[in-house]
N, C-alpha and C positions, 0 to 999 in steps of 0.2 A: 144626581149627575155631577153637580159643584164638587159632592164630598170624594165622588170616585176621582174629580182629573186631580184633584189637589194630594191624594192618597198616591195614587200613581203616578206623579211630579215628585213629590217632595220623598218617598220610596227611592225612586232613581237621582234624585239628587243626592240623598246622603249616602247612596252605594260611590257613586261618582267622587264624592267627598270624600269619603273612607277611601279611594284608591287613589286619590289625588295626595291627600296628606300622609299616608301611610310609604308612596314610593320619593315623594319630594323631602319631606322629614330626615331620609337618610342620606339625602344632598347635605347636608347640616353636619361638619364635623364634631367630633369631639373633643376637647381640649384634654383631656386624660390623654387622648392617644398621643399625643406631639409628644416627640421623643428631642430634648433639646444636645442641641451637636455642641461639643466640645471646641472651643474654638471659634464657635459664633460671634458675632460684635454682641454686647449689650449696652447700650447706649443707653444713659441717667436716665432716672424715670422717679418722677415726683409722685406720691403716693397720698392724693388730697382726699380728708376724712372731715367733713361735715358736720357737727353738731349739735343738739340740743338737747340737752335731759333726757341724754342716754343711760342713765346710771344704773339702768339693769343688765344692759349687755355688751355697754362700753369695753368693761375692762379684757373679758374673755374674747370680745373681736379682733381687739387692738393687739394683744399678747397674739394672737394669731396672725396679723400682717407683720409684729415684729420678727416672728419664726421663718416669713418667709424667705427664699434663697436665694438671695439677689444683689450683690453686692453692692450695684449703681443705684440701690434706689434708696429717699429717706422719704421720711413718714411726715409729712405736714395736718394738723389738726385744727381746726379753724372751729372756735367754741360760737356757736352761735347765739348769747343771752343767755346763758343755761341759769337756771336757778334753783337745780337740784344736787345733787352729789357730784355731778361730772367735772367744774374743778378741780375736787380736791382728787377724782380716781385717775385724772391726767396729770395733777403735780406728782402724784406717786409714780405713774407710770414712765414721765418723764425721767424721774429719776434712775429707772431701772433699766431705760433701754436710752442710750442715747440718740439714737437713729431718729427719736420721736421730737418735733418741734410744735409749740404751741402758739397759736395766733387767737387774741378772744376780740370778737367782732359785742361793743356795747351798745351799739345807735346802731339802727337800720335807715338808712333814707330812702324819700320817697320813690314809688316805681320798680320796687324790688321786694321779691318774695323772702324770705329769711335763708333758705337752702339757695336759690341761685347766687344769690350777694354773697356766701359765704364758700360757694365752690370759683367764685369767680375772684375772691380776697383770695383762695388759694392758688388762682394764678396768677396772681398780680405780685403774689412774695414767693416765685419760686420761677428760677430761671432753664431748668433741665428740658432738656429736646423731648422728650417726651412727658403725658401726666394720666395719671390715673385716675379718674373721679370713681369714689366709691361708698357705698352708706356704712354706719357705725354698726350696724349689725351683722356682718359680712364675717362668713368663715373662710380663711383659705390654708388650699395645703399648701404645703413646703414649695411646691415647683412649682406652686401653679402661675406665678412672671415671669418664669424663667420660658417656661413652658409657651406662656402668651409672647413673648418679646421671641422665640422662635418661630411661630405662627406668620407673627407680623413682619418679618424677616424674609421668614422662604415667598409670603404672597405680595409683598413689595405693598404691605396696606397703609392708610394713613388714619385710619380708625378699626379697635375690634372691642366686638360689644360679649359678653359672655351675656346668655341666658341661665340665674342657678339655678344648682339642685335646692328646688323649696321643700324643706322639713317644718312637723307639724303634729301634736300631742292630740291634735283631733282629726278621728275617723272623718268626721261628716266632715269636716274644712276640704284637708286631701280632695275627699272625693269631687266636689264642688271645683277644686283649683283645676283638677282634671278636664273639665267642660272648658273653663273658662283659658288653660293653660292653647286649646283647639281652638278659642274665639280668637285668641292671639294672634297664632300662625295664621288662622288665615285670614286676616286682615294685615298682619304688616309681612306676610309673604320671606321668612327668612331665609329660604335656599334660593332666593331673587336676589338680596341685598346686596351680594358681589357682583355681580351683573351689570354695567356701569351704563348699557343700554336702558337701564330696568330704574322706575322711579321707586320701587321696594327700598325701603331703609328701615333702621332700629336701631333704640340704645337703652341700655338698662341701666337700672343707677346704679345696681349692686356690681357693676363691672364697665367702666365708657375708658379704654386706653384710645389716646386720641395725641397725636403729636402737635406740638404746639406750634408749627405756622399752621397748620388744618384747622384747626381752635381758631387761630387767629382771623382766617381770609372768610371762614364760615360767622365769622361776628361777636364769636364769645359766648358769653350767657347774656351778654347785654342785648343780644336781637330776641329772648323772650324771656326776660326776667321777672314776668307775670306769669311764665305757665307753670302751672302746678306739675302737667307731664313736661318738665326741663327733659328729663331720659330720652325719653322719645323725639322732643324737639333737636336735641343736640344733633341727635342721629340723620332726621330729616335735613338739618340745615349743613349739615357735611358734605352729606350724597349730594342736595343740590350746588352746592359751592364745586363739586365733582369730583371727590376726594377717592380715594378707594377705601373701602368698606368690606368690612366684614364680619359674621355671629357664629358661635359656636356653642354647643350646649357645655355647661361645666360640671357636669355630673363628676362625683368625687374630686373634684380638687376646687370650686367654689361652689357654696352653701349660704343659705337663709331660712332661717324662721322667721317667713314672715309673719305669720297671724295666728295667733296660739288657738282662734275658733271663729267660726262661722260670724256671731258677733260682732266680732273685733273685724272683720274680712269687710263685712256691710258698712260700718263706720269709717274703715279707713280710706274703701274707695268713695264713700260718700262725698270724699270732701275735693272729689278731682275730677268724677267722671263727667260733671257738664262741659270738663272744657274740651274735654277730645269730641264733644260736637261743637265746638266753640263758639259753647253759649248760645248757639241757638235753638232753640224751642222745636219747633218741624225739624228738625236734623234727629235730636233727642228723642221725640217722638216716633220718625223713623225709625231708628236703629231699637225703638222698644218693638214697635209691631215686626219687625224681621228677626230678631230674637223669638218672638212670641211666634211665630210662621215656623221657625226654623227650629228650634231647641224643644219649646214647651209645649206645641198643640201635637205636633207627628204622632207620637205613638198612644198617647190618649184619644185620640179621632179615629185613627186606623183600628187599635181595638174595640170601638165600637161601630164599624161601620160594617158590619156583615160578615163572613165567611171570607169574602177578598180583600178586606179591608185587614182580618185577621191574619190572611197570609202574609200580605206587605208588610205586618209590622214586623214579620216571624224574618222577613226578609230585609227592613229598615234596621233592627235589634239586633239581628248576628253579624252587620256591617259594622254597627257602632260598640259590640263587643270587640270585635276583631282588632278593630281601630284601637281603642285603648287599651288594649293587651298586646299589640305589637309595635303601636309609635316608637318612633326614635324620640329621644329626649325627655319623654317623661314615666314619670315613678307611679302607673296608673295601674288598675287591677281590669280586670274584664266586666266585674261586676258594676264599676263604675261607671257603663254603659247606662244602668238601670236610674242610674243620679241624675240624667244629661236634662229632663222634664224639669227636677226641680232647681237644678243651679242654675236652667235659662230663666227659672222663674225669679230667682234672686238674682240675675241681670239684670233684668226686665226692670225690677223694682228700685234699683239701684240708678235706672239710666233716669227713672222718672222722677222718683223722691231728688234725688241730687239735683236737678234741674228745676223742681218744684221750689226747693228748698232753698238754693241760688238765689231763684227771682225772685220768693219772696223777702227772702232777709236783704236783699239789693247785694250782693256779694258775695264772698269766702270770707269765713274765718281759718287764717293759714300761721302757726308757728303763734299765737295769740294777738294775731295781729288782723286787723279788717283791712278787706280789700275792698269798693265800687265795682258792680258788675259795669258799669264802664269804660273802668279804668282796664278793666283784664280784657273787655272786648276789643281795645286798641293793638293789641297782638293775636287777632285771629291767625 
């Protein structure tokens, strides 16, 4: 009886969800389509790039923001400690674009993660009415600020966040980013975020244009300069400050690679995802068993639970096919439906290990530097 209400719940919840995110997702513009008017204001826009021992994909990012088409804006690089190649790929760089300025951060002081002290030195040396915080591996096309700075124009915004196009050498990763790309929206609700009634907010690091009194009245980076998700927090502390807001997906005109494998995907979120329950343990644990409820048991339970249980999955399956073969904003196949069991399971294991791992090393290791899981608890 347990196995049939939970089979026929969690069935109509994920049809319900597949209609939910399938018609609200194309609420969500797209930054390809802004068509920028001749004649528009463009007002200066500082272009702040972050560093550390980037020296794989510095140089090809960076030749990509110099391309872009935007005549007010110049390129601020803030080396954060680097102590691999990225020096010497910025003095060259330097040299061939002049648009490009360098700032090398040697000392971190205390209280500060190494990427926010370093996005926050890029606003403390640059006085342009608007900035753009963005990560070192970022691709953009030609228009694409030209593009955003008419966006931010026609909706009178004071923040826009792109979500990219993430590319990827592995099958399995894609498929997995698919699940996870659906954990996102609905948890931070992005055809909500312009809604100024609505507590829905977002910011991605590979894309946070945000004007700088909104930066400023919202606190800087200095009101969470322990969080690992700074993206996220900026975004929250905007919308609450009451700023206008708004996300667009960047399909073809901004891109990331972020994770060349499944691997590399488990490690990288390893080292951040205890603080989006901020650091607390039962939160953590929560969001594993609703993951595990919601992602990972459905259609393994339902195939085994009889002839009706067989039906609902025939009927949970072709919802979460559908959903990922026709969402807006992402690069998902139908098949990817069949993944959704095992990337909730590489959630699952990510929200625990990471939280396990937290408490017990007493901290983060972040940019090679230790953090006190006290110290980061004092910005929940």
């Amino acid at each position: 009886m347990l196995l049939t209400g939970y089979a026929l719940l969690i069935t109509f919840a994920w049809v319900c969800a597949s209609i939910y995110l399938l018609v609200n997702s194309r609420r969500v513009k797209y930054l390809k389509n802004v068509s920028p008017q001749a004649g528009s204001p463009e007002p200066p826009v500082a272009i702040i790039v972050a560093v550390k021992d980037e020296e794989a994909e510095l140089e090809q990012a960076l030749a990509s923001i110099c391309q872009v088409d935007y005549p007010q804006a110049r390129i601020l690089v803030i080396n954060d400690r680097s102590t691999d190649r990225t020096p010497q790929i910025l003095e060259k760089m330097v040299k061939a674009n002049p648009a490009i300025s360098v700032r090398t951060v040697t000392e971190l002081p205390p209280g500060w993660l190494g990427k926010n002290h370093a996005l926050y030195q890029g606003y403390l040396h640059t006085t342009e009415e608007w900035m753009l915080f963005t990560d070192a591996d970022v691709m953009y096309g030609r228009q694409a600020l030209r593009k955003a700075m008419q966006y931010v124009e026609d909706h009178r915004l004071d923040h826009l966040t792109v979500m990219p196009e993430i590319t990827s050498p592995s099958g399995l990763f894609r498929s997995v980013m698919s699940t996870f790309a659906i954990m996102l929206e609905l948890r931070q609700r992005p055809w909500e975020v312009r809604n100024p009634k609505s507590d829905a907010s977002i910011g991605i690091g590979a894309f946070n244009l945000v004007k700088r009194a909104a930066y400023e009245q919202a606190g800087t980076h200095k009101a969470f300069s322990l969080r690992p998700d700074d993206d996220l927090k900026l975004g929250e502390q905007i919308k609450a400050a009451g700023f206008r807001q708004d996300v667009v997906y960047g399909n073809k005109e901004i891109s990331l690679q972020w994770y060349t494998s499944l691997q590399e995907f488990v490690r990288g979120l390893m080292k951040n995802t205890f603080s989006v329950a901020n650091y607390h343990f039962p939160t953590a644990l929560g969001m594993a068993v609703a993951t595990l409820l919601v992602f990972v048991l459905p259609l393994p339970l339902l195939l085994l639970a009889g002839t009706t249980g067989q039906l609902l999955a025939v009927v949970l399956l072709l919802s979460q096919v559908l959903l990922m073969q026709f969402k807006s904003g992402i690069h998902s196949k139908g098949w990817h439906a069949l993944m959704i069991p095992f990337a909730g399971a590489v959630m699952v294991y990510i929200l625990i290990a990471s939280a396990v791992k937290t408490i017990r090393q007493g901290g983060i290791y972040w940019r090679d530097s230790f953090y006190p899981l006290e110290e980061l608890k004092k910005q929940r």
